[in-house]
N, CA, C, O and CB atoms as a CASP TS submission, in Angstrom:
PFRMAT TS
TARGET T0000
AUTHOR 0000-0000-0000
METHOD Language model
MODEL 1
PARENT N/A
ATOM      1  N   UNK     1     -12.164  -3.244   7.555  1.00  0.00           N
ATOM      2  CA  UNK     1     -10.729  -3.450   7.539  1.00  0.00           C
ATOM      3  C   UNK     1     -10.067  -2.136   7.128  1.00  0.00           C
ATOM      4  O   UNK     1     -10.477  -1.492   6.162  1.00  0.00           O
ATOM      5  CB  UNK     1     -10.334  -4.615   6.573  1.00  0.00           C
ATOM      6  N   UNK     2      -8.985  -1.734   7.919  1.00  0.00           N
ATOM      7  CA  UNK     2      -8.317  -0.404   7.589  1.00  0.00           C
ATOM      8  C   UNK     2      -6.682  -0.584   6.658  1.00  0.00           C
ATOM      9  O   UNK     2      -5.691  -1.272   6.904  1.00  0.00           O
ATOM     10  CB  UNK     2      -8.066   0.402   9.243  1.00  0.00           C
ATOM     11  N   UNK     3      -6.903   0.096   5.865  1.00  0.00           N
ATOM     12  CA  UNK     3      -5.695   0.021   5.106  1.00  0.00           C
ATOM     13  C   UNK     3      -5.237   1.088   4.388  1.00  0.00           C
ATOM     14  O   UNK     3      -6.049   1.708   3.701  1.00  0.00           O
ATOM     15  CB  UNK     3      -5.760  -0.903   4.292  1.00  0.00           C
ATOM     16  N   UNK     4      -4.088   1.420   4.415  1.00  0.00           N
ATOM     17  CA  UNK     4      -3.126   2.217   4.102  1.00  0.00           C
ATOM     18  C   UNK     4      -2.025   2.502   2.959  1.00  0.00           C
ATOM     19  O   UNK     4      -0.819   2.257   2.937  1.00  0.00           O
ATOM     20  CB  UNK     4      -2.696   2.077   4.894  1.00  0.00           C
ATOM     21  N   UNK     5      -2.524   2.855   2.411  1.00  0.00           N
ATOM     22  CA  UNK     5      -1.340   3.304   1.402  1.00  0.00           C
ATOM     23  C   UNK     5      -0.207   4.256   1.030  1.00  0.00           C
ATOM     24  O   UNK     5      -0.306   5.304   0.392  1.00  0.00           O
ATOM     25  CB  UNK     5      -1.742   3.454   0.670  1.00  0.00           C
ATOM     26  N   UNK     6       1.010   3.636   1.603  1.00  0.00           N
ATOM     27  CA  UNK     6       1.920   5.061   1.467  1.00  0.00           C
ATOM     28  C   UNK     6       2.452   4.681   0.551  1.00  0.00           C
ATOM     29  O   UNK     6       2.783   3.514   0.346  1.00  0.00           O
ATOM     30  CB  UNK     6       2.939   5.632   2.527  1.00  0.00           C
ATOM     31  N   UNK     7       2.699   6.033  -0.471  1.00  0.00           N
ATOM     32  CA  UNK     7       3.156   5.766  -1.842  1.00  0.00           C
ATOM     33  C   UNK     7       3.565   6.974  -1.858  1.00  0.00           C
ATOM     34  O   UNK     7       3.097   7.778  -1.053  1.00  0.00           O
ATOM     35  CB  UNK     7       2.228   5.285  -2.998  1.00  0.00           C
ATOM     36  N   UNK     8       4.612   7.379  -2.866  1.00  0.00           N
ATOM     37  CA  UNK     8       5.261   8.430  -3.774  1.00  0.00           C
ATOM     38  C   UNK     8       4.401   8.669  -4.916  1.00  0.00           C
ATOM     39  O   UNK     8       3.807   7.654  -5.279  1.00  0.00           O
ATOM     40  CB  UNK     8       6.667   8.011  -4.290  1.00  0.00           C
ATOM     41  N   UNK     9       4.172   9.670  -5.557  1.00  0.00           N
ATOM     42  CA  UNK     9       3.277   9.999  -6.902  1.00  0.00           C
ATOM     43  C   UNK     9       4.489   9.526  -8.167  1.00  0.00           C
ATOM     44  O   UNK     9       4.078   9.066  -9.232  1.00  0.00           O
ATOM     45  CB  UNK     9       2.726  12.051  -6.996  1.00  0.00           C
ATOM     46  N   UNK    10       5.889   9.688  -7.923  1.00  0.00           N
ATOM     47  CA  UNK    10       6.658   9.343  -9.231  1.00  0.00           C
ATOM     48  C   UNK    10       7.023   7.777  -9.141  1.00  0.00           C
ATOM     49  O   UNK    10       7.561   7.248 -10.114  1.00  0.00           O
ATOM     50  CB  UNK    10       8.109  10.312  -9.394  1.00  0.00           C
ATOM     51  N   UNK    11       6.744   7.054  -8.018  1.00  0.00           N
ATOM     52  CA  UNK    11       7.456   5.921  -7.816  1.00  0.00           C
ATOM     53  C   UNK    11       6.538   4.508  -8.855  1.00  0.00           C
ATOM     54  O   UNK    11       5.369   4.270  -8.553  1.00  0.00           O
ATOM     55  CB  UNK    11       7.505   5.719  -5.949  1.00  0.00           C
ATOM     56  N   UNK    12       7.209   3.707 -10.003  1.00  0.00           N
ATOM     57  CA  UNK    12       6.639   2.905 -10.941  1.00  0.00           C
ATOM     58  C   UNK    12       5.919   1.701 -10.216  1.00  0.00           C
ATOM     59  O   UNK    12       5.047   0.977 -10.697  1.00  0.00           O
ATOM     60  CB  UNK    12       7.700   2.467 -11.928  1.00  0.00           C
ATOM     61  N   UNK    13       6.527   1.640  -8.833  1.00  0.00           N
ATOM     62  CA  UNK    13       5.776   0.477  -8.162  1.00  0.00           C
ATOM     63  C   UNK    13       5.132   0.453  -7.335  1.00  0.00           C
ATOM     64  O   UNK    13       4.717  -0.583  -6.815  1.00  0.00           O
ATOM     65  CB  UNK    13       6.248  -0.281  -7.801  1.00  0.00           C
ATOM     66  N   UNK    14       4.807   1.849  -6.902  1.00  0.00           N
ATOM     67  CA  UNK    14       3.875   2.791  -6.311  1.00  0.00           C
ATOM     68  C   UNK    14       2.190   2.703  -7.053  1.00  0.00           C
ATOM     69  O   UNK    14       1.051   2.790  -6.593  1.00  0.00           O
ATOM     70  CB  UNK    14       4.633   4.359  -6.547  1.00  0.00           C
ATOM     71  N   UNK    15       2.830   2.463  -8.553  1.00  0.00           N
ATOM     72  CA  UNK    15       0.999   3.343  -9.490  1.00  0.00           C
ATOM     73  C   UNK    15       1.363   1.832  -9.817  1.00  0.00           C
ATOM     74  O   UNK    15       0.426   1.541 -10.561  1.00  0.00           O
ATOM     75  CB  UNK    15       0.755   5.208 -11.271  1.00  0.00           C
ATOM     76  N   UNK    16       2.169   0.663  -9.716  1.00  0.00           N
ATOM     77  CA  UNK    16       1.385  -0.590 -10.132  1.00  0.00           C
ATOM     78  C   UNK    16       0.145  -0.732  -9.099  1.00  0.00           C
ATOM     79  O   UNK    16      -1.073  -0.798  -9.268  1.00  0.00           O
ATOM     80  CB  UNK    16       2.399  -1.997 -10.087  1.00  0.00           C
ATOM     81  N   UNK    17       1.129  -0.753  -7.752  1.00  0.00           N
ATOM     82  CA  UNK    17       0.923  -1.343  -6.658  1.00  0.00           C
ATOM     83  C   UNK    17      -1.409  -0.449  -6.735  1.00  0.00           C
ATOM     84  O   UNK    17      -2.528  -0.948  -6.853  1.00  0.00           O
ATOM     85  CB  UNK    17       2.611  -0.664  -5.085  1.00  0.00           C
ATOM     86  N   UNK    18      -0.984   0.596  -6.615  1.00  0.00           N
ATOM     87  CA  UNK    18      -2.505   1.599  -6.830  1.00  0.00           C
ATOM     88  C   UNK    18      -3.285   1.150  -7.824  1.00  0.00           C
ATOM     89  O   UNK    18      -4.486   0.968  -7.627  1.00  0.00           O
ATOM     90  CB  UNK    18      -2.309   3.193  -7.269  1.00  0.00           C
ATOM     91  N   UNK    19      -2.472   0.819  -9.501  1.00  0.00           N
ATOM     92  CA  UNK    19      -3.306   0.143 -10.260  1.00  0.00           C
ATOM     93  C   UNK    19      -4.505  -0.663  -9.878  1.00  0.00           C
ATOM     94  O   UNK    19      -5.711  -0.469 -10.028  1.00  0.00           O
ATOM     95  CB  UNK    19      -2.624  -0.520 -10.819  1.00  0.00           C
ATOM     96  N   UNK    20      -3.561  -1.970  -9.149  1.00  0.00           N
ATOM     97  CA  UNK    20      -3.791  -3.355  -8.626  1.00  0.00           C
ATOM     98  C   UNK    20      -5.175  -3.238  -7.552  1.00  0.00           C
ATOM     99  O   UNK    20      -6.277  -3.765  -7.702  1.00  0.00           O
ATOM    100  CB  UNK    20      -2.271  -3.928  -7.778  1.00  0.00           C
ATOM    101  N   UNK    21      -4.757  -2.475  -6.582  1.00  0.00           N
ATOM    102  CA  UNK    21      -5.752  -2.154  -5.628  1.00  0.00           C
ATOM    103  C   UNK    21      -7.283  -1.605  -5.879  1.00  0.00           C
ATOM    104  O   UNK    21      -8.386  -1.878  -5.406  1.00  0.00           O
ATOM    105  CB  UNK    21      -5.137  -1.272  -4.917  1.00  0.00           C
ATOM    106  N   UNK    22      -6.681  -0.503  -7.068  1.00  0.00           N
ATOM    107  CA  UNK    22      -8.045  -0.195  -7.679  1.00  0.00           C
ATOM    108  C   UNK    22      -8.714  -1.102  -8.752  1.00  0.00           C
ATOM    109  O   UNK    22      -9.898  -0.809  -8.916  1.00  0.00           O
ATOM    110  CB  UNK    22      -7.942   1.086  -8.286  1.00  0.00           C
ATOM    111  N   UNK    23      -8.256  -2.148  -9.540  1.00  0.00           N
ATOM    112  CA  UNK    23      -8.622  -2.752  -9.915  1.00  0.00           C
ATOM    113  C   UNK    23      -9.339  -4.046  -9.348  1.00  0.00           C
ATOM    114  O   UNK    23     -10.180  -4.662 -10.003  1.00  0.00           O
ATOM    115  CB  UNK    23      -7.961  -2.673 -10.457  1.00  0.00           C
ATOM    116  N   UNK    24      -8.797  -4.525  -7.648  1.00  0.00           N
ATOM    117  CA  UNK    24      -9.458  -5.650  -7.162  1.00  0.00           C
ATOM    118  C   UNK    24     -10.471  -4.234  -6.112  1.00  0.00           C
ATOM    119  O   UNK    24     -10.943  -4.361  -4.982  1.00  0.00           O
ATOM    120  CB  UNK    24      -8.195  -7.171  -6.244  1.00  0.00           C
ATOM    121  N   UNK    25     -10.498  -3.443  -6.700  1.00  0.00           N
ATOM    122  CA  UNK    25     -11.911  -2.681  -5.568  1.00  0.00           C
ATOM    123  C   UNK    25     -11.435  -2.705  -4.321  1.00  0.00           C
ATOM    124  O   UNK    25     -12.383  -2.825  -3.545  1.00  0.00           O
ATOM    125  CB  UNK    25     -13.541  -3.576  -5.407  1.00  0.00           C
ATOM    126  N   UNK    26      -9.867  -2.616  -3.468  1.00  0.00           N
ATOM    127  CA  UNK    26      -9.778  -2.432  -2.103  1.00  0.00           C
ATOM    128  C   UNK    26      -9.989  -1.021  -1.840  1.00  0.00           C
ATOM    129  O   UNK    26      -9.312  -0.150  -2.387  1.00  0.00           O
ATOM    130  CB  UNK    26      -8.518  -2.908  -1.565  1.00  0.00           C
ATOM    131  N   UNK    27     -10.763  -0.821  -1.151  1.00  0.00           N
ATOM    132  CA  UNK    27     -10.621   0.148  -0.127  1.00  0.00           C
ATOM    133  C   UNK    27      -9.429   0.681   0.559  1.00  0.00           C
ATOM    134  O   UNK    27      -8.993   0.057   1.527  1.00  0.00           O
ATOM    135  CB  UNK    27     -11.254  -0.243   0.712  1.00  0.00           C
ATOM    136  N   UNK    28      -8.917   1.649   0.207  1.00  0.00           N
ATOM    137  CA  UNK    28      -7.912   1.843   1.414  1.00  0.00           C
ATOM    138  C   UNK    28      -7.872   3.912   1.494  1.00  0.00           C
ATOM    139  O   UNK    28      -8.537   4.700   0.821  1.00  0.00           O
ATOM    140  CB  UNK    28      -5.916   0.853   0.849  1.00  0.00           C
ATOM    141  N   UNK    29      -6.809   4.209   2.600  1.00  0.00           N
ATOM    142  CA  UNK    29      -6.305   5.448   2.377  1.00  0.00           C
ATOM    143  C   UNK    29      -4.762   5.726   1.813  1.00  0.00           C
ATOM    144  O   UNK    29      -3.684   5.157   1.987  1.00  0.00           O
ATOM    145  CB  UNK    29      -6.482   6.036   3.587  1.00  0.00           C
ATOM    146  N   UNK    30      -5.136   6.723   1.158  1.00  0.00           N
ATOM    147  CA  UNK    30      -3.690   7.478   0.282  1.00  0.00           C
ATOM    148  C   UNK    30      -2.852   8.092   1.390  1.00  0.00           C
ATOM    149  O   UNK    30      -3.523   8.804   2.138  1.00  0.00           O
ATOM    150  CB  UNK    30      -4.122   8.937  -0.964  1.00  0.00           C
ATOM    151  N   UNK    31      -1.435   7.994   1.722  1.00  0.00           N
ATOM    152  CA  UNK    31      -0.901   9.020   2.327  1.00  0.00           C
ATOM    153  C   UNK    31       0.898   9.069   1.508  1.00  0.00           C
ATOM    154  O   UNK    31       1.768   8.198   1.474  1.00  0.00           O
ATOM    155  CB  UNK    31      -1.064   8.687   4.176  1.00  0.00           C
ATOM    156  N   UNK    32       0.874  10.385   0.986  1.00  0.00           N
ATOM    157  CA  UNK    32       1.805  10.521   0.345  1.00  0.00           C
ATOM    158  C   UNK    32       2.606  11.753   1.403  1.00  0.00           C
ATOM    159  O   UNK    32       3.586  12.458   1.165  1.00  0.00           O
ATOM    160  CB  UNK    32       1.357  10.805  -1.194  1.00  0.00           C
ATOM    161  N   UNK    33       1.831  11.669   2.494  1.00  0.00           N
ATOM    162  CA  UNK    33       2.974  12.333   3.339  1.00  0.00           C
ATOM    163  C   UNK    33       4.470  12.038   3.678  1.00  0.00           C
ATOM    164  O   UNK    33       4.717  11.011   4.310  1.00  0.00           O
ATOM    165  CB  UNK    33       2.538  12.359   4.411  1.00  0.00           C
ATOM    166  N   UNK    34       5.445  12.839   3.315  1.00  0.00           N
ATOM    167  CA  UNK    34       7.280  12.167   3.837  1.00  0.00           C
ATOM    168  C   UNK    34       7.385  12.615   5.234  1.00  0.00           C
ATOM    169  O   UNK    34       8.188  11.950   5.887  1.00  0.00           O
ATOM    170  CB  UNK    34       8.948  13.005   2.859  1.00  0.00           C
ATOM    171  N   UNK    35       6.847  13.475   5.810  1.00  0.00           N
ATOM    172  CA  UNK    35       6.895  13.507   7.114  1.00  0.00           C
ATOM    173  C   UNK    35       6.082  12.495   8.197  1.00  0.00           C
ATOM    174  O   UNK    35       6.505  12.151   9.301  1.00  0.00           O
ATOM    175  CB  UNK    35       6.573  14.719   7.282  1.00  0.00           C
ATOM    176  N   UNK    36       4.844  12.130   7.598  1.00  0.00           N
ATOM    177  CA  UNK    36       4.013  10.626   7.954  1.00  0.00           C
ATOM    178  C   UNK    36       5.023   9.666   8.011  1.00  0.00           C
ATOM    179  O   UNK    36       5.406   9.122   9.047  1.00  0.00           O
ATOM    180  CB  UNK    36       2.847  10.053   6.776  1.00  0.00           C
ATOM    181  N   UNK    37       5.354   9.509   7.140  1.00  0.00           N
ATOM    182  CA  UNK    37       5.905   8.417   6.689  1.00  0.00           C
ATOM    183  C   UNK    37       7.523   7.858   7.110  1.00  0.00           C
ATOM    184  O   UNK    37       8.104   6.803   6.858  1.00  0.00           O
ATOM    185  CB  UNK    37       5.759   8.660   5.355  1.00  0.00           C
ATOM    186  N   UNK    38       7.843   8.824   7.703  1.00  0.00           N
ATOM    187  CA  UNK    38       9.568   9.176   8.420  1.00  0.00           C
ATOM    188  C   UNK    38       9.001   8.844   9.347  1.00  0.00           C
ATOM    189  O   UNK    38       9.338   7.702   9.658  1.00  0.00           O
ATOM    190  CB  UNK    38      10.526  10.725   8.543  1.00  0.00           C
ATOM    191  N   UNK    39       7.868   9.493  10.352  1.00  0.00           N
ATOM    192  CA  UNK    39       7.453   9.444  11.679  1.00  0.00           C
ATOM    193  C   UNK    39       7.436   8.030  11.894  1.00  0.00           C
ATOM    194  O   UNK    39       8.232   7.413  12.602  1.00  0.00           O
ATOM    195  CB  UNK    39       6.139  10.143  11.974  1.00  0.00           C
ATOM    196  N   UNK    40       6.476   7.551  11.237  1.00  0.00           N
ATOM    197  CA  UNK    40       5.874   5.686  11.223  1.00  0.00           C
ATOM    198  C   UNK    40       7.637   5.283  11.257  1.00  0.00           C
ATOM    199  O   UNK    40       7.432   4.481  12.167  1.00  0.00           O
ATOM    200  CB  UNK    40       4.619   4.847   9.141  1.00  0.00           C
ATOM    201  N   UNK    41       8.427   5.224  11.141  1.00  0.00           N
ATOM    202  CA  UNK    41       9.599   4.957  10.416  1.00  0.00           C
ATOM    203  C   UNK    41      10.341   3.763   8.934  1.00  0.00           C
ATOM    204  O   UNK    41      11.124   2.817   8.857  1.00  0.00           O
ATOM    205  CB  UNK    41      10.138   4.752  11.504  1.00  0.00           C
ATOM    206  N   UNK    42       9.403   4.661   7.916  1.00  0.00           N
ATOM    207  CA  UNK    42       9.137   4.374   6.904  1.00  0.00           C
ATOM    208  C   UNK    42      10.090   4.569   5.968  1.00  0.00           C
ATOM    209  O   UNK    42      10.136   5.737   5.580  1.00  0.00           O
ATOM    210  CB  UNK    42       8.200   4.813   6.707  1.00  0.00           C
ATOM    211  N   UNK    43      11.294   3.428   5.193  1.00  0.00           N
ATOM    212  CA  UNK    43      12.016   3.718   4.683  1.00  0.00           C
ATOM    213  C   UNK    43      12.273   3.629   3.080  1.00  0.00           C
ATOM    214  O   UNK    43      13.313   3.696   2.424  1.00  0.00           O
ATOM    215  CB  UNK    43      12.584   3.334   5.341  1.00  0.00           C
ATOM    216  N   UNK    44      10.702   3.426   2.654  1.00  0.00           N
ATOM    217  CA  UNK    44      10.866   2.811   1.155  1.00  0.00           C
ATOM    218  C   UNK    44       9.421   2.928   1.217  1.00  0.00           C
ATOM    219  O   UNK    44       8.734   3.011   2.235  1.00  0.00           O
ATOM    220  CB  UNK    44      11.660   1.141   0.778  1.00  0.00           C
ATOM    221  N   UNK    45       8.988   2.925  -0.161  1.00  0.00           N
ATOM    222  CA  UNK    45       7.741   2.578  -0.311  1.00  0.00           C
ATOM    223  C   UNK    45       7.185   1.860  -1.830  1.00  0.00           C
ATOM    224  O   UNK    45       7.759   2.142  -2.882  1.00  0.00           O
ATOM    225  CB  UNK    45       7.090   3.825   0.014  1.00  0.00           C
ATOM    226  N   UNK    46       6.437   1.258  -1.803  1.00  0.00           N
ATOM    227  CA  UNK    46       5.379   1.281  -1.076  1.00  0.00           C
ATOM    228  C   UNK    46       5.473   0.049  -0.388  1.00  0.00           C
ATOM    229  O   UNK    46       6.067  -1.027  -0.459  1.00  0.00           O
ATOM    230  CB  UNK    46       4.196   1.495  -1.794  1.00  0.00           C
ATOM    231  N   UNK    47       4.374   0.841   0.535  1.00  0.00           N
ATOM    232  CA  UNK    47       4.094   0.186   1.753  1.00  0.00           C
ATOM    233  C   UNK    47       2.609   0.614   1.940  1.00  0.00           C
ATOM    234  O   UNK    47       1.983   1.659   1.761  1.00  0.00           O
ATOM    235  CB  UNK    47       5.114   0.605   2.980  1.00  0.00           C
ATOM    236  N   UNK    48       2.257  -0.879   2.459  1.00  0.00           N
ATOM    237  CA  UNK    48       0.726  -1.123   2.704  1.00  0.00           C
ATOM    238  C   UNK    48       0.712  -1.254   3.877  1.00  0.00           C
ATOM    239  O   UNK    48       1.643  -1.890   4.372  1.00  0.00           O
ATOM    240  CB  UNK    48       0.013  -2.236   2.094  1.00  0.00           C
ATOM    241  N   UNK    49      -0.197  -0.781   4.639  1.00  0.00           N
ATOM    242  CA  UNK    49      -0.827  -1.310   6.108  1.00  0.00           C
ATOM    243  C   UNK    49      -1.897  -1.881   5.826  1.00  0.00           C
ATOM    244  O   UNK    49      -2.610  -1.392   4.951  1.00  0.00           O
ATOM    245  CB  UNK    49      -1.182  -0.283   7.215  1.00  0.00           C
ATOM    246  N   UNK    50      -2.231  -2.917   6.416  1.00  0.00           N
ATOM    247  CA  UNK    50      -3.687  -3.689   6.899  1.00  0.00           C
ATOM    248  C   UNK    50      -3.540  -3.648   8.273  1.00  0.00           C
ATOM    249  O   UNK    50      -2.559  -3.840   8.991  1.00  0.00           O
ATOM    250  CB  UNK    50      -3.963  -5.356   6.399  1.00  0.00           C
ATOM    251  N   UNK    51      -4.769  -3.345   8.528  1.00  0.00           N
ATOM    252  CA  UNK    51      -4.821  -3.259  10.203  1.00  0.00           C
ATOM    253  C   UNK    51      -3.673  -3.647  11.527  1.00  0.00           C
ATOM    254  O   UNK    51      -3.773  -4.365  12.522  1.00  0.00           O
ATOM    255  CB  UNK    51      -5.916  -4.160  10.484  1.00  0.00           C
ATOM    256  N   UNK    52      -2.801  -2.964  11.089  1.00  0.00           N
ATOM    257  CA  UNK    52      -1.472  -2.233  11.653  1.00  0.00           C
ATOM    258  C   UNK    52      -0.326  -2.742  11.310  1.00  0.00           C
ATOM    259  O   UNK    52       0.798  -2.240  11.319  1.00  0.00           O
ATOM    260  CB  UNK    52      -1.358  -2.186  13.041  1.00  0.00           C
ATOM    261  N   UNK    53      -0.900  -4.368  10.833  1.00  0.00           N
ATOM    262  CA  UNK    53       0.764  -5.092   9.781  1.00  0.00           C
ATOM    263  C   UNK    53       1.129  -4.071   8.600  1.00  0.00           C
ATOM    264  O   UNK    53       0.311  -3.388   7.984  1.00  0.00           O
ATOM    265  CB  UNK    53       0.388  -6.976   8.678  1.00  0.00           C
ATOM    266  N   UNK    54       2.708  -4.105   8.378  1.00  0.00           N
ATOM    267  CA  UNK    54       3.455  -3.247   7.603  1.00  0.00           C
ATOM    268  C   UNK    54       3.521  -4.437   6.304  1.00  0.00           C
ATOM    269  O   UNK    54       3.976  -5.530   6.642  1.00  0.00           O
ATOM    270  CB  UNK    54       5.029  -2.652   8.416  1.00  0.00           C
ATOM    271  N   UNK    55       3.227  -4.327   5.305  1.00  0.00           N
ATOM    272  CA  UNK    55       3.454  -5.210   3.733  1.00  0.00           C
ATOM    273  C   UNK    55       4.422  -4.446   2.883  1.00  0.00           C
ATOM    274  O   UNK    55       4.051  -3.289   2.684  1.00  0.00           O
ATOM    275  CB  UNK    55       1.923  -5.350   2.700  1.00  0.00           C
ATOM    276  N   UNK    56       5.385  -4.724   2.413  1.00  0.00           N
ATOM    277  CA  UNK    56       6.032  -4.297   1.383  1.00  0.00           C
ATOM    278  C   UNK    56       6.631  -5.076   0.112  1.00  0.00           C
ATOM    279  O   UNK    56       7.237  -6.129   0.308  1.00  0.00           O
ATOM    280  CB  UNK    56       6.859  -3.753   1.927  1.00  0.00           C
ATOM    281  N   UNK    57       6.549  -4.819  -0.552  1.00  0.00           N
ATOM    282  CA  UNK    57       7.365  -5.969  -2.313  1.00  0.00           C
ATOM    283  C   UNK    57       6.130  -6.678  -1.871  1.00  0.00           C
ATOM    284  O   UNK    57       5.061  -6.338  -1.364  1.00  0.00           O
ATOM    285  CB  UNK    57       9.519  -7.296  -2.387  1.00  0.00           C
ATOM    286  N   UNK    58       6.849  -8.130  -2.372  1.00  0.00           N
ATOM    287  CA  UNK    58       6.178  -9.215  -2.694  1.00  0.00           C
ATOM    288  C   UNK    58       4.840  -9.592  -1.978  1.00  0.00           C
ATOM    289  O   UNK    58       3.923 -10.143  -2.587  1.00  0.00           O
ATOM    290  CB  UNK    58       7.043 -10.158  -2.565  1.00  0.00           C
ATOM    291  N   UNK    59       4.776  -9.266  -0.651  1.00  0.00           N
ATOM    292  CA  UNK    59       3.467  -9.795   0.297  1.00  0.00           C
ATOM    293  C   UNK    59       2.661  -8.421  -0.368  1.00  0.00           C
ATOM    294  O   UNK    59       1.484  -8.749  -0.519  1.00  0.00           O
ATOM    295  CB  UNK    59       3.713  -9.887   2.491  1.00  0.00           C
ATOM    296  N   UNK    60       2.822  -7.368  -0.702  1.00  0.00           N
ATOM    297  CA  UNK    60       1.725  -6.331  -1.067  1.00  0.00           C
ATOM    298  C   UNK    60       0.396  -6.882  -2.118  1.00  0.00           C
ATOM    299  O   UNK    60      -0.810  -6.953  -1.885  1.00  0.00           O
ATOM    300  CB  UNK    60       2.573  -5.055  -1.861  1.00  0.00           C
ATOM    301  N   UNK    61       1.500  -7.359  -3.820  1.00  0.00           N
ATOM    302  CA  UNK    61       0.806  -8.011  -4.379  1.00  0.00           C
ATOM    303  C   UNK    61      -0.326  -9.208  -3.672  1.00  0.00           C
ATOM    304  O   UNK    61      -1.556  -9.167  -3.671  1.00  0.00           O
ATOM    305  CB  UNK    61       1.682  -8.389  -5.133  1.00  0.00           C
ATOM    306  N   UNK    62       0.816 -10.503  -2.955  1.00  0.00           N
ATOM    307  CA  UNK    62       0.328 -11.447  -2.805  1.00  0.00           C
ATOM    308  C   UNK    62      -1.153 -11.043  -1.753  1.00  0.00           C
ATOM    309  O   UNK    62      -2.290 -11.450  -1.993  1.00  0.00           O
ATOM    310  CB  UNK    62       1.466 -12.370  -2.359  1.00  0.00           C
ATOM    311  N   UNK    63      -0.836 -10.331  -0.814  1.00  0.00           N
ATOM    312  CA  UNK    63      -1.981  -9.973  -0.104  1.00  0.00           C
ATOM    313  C   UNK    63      -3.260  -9.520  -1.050  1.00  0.00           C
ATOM    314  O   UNK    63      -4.308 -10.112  -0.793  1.00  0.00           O
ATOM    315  CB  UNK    63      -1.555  -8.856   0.846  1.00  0.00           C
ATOM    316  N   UNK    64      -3.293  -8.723  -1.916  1.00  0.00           N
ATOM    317  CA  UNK    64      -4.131  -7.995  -3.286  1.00  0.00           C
ATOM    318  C   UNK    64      -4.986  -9.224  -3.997  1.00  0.00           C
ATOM    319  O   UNK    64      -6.162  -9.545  -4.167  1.00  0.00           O
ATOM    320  CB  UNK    64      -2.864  -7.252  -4.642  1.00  0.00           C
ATOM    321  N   UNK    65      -3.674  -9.703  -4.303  1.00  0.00           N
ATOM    322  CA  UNK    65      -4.087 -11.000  -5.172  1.00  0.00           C
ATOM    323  C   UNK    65      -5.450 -11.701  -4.335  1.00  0.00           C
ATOM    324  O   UNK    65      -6.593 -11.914  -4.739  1.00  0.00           O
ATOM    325  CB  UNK    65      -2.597 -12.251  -5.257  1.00  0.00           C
ATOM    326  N   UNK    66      -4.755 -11.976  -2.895  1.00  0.00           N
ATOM    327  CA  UNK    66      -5.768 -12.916  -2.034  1.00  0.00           C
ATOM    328  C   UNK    66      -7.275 -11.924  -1.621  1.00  0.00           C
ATOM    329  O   UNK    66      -8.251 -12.673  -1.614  1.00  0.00           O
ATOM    330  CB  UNK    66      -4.805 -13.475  -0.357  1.00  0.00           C
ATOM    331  N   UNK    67      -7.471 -11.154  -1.446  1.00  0.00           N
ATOM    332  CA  UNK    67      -8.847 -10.178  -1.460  1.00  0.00           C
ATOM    333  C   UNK    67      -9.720 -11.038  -3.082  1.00  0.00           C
ATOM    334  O   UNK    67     -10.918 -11.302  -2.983  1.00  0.00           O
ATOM    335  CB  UNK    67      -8.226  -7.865  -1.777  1.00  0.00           C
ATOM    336  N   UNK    68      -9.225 -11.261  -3.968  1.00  0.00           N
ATOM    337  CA  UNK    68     -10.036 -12.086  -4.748  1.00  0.00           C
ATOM    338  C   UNK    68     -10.993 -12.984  -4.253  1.00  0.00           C
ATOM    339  O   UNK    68     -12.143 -12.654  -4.542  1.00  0.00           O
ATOM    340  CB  UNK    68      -9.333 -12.738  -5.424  1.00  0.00           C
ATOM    341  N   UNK    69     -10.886 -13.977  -3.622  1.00  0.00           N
ATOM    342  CA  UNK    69     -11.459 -14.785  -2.657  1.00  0.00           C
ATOM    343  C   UNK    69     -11.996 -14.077  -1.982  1.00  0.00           C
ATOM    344  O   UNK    69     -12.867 -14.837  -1.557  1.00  0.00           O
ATOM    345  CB  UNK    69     -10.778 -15.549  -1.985  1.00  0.00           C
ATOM    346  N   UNK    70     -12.249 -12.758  -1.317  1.00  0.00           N
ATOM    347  CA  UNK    70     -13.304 -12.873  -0.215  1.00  0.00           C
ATOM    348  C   UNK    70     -14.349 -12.073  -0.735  1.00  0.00           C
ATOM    349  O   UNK    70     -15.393 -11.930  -0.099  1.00  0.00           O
ATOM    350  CB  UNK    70     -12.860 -12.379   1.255  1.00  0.00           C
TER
END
């Protein structure tokens, strides 16, 4: 499963959101690119990709949360 992490390094819900991930062991990639991230047309972050769905706020956690189960 491919997943994505675009995040800011100063943003507080950025290093929860990274906390969280590293704590349930997901796998994913870092991209703190603003030019990536404009391109994709990316207006906030964070933002998660899973295999090409866009997650942001609330479904980020809830998605995290649910990787428990598998």
């Amino acid at each position: 499963m491919k997943v994505i992490f675009y995040h800011t390094l100063t943003c507080p819900q950025c290093k929860a959101v990274e906390m969280m991930l590293k704590k349930e062991k997901v796998e994913y990639e870092s991209c703190t690119d603003l030019d990536t991230m404009i391109a994709r047309g990316l207006q906030h972050t964070p933002i998660l990709e899973v295999e090409g769905n866009l997650l942001s706020g609330k479904e980020i956690f809830d998605w995290i949360r649910g990787q428990r189960a598998v």
